[in-house]
C-alpha positions as CSV (number, residue, x, y, z in Angstrom):
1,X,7.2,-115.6,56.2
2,X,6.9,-117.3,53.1
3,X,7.5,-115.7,49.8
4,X,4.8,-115.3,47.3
5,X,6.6,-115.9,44.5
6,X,7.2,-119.1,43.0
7,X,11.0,-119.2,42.6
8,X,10.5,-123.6,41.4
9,X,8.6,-121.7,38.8
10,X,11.0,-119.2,37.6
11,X,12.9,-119.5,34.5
12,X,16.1,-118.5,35.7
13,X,18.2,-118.6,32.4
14,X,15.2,-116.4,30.6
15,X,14.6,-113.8,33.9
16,X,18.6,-113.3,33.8
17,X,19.2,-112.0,30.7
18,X,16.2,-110.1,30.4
19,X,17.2,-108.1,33.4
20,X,21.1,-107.8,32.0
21,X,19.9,-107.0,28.4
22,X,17.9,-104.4,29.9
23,X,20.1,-102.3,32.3
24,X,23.2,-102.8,30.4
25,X,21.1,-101.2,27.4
26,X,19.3,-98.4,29.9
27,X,23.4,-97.7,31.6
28,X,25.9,-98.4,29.3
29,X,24.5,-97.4,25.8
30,X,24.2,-93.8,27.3
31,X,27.6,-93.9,29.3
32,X,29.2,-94.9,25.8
33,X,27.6,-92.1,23.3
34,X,28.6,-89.5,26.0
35,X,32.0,-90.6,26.3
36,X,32.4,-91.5,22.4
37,X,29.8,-89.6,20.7
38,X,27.4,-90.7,17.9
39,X,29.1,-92.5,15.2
40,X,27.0,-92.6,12.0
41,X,28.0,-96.1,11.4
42,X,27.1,-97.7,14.7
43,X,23.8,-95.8,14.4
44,X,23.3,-97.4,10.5
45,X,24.5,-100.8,11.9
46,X,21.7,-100.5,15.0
47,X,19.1,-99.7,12.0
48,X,20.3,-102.9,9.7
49,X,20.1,-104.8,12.6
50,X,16.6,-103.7,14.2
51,X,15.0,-103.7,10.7
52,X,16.2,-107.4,10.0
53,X,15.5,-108.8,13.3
54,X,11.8,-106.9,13.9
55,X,10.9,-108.1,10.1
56,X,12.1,-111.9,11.0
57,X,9.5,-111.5,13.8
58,X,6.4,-109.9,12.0
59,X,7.5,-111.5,8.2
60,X,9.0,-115.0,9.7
61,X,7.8,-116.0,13.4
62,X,4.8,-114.2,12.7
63,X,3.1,-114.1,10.0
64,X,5.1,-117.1,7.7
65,X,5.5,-119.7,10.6
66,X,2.7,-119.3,13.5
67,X,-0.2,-118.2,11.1
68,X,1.0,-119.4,7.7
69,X,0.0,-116.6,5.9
70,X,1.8,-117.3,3.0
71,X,4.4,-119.8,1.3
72,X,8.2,-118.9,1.4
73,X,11.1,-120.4,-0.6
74,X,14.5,-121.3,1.2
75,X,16.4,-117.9,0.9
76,X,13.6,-115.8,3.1
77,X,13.0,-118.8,5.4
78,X,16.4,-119.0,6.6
79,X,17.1,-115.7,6.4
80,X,14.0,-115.3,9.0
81,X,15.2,-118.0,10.5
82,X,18.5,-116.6,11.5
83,X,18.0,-112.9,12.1
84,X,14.6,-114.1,14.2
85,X,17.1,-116.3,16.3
86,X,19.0,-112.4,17.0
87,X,15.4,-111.2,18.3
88,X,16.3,-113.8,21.5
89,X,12.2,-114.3,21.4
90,X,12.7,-117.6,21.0
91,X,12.9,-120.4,18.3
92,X,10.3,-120.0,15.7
93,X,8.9,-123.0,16.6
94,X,8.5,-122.1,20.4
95,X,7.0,-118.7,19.4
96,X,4.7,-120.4,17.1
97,X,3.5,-122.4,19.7
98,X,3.1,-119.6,22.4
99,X,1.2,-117.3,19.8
100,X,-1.3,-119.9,18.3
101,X,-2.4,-120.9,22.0
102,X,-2.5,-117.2,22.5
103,X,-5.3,-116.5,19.6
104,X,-7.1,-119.9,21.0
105,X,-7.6,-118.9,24.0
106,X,-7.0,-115.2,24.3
107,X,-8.3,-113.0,27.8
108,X,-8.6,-117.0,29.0
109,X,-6.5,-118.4,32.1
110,X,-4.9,-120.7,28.6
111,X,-3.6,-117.5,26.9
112,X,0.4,-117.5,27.9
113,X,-0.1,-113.7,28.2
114,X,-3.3,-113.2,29.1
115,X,-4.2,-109.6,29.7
116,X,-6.8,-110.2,32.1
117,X,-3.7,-111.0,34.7
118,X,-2.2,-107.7,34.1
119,X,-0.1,-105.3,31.8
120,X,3.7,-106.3,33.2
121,X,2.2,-110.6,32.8
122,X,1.2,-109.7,29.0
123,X,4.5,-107.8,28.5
124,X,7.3,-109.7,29.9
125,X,6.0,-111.2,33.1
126,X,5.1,-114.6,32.0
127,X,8.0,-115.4,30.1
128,X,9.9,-115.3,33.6
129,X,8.1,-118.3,34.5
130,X,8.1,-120.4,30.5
131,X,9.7,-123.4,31.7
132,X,11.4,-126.0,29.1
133,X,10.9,-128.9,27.7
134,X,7.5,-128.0,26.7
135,X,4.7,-130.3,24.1
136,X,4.6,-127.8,21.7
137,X,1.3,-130.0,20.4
138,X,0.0,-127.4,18.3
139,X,2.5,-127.6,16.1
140,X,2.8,-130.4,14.5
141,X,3.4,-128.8,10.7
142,X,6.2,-126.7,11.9
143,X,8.1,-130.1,13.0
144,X,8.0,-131.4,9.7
145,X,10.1,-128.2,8.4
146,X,13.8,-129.1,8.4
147,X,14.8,-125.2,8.6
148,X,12.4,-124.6,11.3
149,X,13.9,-127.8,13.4
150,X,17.4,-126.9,12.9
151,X,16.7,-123.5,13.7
152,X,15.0,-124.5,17.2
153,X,17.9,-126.8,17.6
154,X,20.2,-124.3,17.8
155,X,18.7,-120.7,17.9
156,X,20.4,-119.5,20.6
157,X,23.9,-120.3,19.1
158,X,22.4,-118.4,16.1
159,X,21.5,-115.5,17.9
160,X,24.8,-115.3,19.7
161,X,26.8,-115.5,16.9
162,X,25.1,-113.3,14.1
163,X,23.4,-111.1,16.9
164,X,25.9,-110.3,19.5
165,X,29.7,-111.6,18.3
166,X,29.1,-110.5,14.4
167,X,28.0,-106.9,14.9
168,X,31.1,-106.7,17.6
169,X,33.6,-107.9,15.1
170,X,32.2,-105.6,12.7
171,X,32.7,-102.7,14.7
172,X,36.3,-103.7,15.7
173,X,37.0,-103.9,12.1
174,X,35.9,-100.0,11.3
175,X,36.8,-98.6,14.7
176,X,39.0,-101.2,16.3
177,X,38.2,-101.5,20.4
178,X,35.6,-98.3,20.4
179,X,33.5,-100.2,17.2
180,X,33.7,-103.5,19.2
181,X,32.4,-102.0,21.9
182,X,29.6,-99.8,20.1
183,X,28.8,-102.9,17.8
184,X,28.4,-105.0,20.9
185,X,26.1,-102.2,22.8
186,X,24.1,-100.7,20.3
187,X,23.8,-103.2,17.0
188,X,23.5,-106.1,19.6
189,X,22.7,-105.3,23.2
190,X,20.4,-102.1,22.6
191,X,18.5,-103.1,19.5
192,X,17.7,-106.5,21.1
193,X,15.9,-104.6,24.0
194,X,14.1,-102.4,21.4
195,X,13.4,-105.2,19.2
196,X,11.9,-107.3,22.0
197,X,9.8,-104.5,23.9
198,X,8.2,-103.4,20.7
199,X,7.2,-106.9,20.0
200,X,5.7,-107.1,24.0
201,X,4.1,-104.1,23.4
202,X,1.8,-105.9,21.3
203,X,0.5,-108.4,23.7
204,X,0.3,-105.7,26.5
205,X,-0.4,-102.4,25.1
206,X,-2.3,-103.2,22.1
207,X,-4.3,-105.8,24.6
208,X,-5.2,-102.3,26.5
209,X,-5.4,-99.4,24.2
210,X,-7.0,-98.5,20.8
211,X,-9.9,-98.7,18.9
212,X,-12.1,-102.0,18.2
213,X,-13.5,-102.0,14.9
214,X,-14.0,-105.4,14.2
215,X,-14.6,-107.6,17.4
216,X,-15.0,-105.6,20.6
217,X,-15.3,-109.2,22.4
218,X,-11.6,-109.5,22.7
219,X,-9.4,-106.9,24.2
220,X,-7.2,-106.9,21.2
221,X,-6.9,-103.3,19.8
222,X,-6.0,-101.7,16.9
223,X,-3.2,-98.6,17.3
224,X,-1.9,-96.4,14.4
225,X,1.0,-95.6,17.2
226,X,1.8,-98.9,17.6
227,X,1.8,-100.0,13.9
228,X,4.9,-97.4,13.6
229,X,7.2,-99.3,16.0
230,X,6.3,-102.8,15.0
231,X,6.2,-103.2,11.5
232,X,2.1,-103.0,11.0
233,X,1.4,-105.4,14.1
234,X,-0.1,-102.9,16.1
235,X,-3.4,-103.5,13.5
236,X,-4.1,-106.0,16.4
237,X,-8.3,-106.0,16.9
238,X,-7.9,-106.8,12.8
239,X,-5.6,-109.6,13.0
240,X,-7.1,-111.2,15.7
241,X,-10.7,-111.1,13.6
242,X,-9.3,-112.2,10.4
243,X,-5.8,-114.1,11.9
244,X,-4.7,-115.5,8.9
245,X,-4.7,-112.2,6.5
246,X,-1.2,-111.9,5.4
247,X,-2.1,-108.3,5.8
248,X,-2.5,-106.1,9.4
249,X,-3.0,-103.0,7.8
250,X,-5.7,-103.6,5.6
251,X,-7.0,-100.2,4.4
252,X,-4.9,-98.9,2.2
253,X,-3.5,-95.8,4.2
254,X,-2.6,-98.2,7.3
255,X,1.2,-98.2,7.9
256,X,2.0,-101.8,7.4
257,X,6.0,-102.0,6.2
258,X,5.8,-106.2,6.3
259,X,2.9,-106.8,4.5
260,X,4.6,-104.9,1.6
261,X,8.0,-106.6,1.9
262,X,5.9,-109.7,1.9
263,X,3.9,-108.3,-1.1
264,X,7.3,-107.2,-3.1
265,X,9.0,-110.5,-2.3
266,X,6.0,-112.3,-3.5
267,X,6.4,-110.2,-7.1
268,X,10.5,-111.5,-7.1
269,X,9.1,-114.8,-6.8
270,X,10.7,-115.5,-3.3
271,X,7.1,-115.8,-1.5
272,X,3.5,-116.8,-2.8
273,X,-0.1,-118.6,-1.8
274,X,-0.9,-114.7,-0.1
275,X,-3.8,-115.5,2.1
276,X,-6.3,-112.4,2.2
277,X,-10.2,-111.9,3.4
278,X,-12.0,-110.3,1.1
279,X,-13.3,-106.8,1.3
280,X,-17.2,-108.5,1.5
281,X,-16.0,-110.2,4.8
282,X,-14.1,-107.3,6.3
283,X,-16.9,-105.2,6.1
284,X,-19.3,-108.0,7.5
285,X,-17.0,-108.0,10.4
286,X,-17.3,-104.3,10.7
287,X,-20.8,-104.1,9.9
288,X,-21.4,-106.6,12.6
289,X,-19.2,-104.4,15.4
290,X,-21.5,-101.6,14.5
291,X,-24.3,-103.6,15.5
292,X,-23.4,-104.6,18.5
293,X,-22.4,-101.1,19.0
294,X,-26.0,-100.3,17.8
295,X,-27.6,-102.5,20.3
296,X,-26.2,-101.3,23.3
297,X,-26.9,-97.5,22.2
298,X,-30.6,-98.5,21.0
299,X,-30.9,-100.0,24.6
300,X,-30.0,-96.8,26.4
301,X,-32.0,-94.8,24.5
302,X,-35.2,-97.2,25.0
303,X,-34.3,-96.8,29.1
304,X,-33.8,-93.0,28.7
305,X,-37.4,-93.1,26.9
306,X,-38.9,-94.7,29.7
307,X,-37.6,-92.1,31.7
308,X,-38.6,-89.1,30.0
309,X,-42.1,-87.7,31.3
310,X,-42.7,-86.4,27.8
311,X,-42.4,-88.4,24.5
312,X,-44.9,-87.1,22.4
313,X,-42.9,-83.9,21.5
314,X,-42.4,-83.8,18.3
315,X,-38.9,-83.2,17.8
316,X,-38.3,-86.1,19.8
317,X,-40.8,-88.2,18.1
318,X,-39.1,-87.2,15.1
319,X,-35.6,-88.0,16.1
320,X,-36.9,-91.8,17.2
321,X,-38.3,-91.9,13.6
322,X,-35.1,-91.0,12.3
323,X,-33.1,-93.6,14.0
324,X,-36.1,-96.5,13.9
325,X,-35.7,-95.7,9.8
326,X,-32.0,-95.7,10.0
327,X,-32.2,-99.0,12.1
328,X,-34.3,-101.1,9.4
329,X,-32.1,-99.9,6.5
330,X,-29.4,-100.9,8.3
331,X,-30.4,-104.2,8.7
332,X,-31.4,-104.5,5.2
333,X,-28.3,-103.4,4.5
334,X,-26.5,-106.3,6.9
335,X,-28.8,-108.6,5.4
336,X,-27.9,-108.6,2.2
337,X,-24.2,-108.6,2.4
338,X,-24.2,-111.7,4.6
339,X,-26.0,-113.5,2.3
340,X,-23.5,-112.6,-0.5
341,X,-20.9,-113.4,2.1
342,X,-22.5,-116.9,2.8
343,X,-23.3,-117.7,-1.4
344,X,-19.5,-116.1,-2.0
345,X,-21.1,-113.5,-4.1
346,X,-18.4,-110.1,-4.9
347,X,-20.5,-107.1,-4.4
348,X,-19.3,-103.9,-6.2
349,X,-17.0,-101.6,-4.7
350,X,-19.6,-99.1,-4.9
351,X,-22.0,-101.1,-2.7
352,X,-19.5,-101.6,-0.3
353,X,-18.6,-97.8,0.3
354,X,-22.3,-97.4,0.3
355,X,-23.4,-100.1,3.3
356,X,-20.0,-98.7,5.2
357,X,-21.1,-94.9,4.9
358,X,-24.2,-96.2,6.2
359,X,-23.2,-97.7,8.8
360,X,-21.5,-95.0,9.8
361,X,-23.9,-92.5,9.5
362,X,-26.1,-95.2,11.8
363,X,-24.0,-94.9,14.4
364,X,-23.6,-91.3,14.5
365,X,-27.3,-90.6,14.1
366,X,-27.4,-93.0,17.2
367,X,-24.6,-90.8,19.5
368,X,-26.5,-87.3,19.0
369,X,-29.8,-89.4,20.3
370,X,-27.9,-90.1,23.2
371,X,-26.7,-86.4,23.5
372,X,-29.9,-85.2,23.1
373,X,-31.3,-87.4,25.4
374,X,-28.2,-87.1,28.2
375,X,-30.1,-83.4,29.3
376,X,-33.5,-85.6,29.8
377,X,-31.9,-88.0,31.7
378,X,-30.6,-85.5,34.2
């Protein structure tokens, strides 16, 4: 019978060490802190290490190279550069590549991790079949970076070195063959599997659970639990509406730990040109969810009406005033701040929390007609 499986297909040197990284993280790390205990400074070198190389990602691959969110001098480019190259996600300007074809076509057949072809595809599954050399078309104003070339010329010499051999040594240094092998599991092996999963978990989890406040056309998602583990990426149904933000986290009590490194390097001088929407916009965007959100309520509660033997009661007739009211203002409301959107007009800060109280209020005046109306139904 013939396999299913495309083994031409598979990228052998990619599915090998993502299977060895993993168990030998999942077996040995355990096997070695029950035999050797917890040392405090393998468990401060496995938090250097997972801090620099999940910040490359978000700060560097992310948010500096693939979306160009901002300018960078030399210092936080290489040093993106290098510890990125420890993440083994690939050379900046791969990932660049994978992640901008990703918000061109995403939840299409084009998206590399589409979500539409499952969780495990999203997560890891596809990389088993990435296959090398590749065009990398899309971009063309990495290529011209001499930092970003040399890095994808040799990133996974990079990795190797300051990733797997340099935490080792370190350990052999402070705790002779013990350290080696604690560096060598927990600083490199361990924290590359954490560093990498967290950064999967993006294009999987946050592609299946959370909220949608900006765009519910895309399955992106937005998930406070998320944004813990990955440095504010898990902000994901914002930064796939408004891609280029330097920002994830946009309100101000969003946990989003790389747009303020990229904020404080910006104020040492090291990083400048921060791209940001403006409030007017974001609010459009969520303005315009609500609609949509609006619609599809306003709908059900026209079918429910046409259900109901009796609308001329007047508590009912009174409710559909209510939200009829509440609809035009809303509008009015939408109105207006797209036009100052579309003139670049700033509207006060006092407007805005205005039109977004509204809106909210719309859309809960909308779900108690539903629960009123759910009895009805029935």
């Amino acid at each position: 019978m013939k396999s299913r499986i495309p083994f031409d297909r598979v990228n052998w040197t990619s599915s090998i060490f993502l299977t060895v990284t993993f168990f030998t993280a999942l077996i040995g790390t355990p096997l070695y802190l029950i035999k050797f205990g917890v040392d405090p400074f393998q468990i401060a070198l496995f938090a250097f290490y997972s801090l620099a190389t999940g910040l490359s990602i978000t700060l560097g691959y992310h948010r500096l190279f693939a979306h160009r969110a901002f300018k960078a001098k030399a210092p936080v480019k290489l040093g993106t550069l290098i510890f990125g190259a420890c993440a083994f996600e690939d050379s900046a300007l791969d990932w660049s590549s994978d992640h901008r074809t990703h918000h061109k076509h995403v939840d299409q057949d084009d998206d590399p991790y589409d979500i539409s072809k499952g969780f495990f595809w999203a997560h890891m599954g596809w990389i088993f079949f990435k296959l090398y050399p590749r065009p990398l078309a899309n971009v063309a104003d990495l290529k011209k970076d001499g930092l970003v070339m040399w890095q994808h010329r040799w990133h996974r010499q990079l990795g190797f070195l300051f990733g797997i051999l340099t935490p080792t040594m370190i350990g052999l240094m402070v705790n002779g063959g013990v350290g080696a092998l604690g560096g060598f599991l927990l600083a490199g092996v361990t924290r590359v599997v954490v560093v990498q999963h967290c950064t999967f978990f993006i294009n999987s989890l946050c592609h299946t659970m959370g909220r949608r406040p900006y765009d519910s056309r895309t399955s992106a998602r937005d998930s406070f639990l998320m944004a813990i583990f990955t440095f504010g990426e898990g902000y994901h149904n914002y930064h796939h509406t408004f891609q280029h933000d330097y920002r994830n986290g946009v309100k101000k009590w969003q946990w989003d730990p790389t747009k303020w490194t990229i904020w404080t390097l910006s104020k040492l001088g090291l990083v400048s040109d921060l791209r940001r929407v403006p409030d007017e916009k974001i609010l459009l965007a969520e303005m315009r969810e609500t609609r949509r959100q609006a619609e599809l309520r306003l709908a059900e509660i026209e079918a429910a009406k046409a259900q109901r033997a009796d609308d001329t009661c007047p508590t009912w007739q009174g409710a559909l005033d209510a939200v009829q009211e509440m609809t035009e203002k809303f509008a009015k409301n939408y109105a207006e701040l797209e036009e100052a959107v579309s003139e670049g007009v700033r509207v006060s800060k006092k407007n805005l929390a205005r039109w977004k109280a509204e809106a909210a209020e719309y859309l809960e005046q909308l779900a108690a007609m539903d629960q009123q109306l759910a009895p009805a139904a029935a």
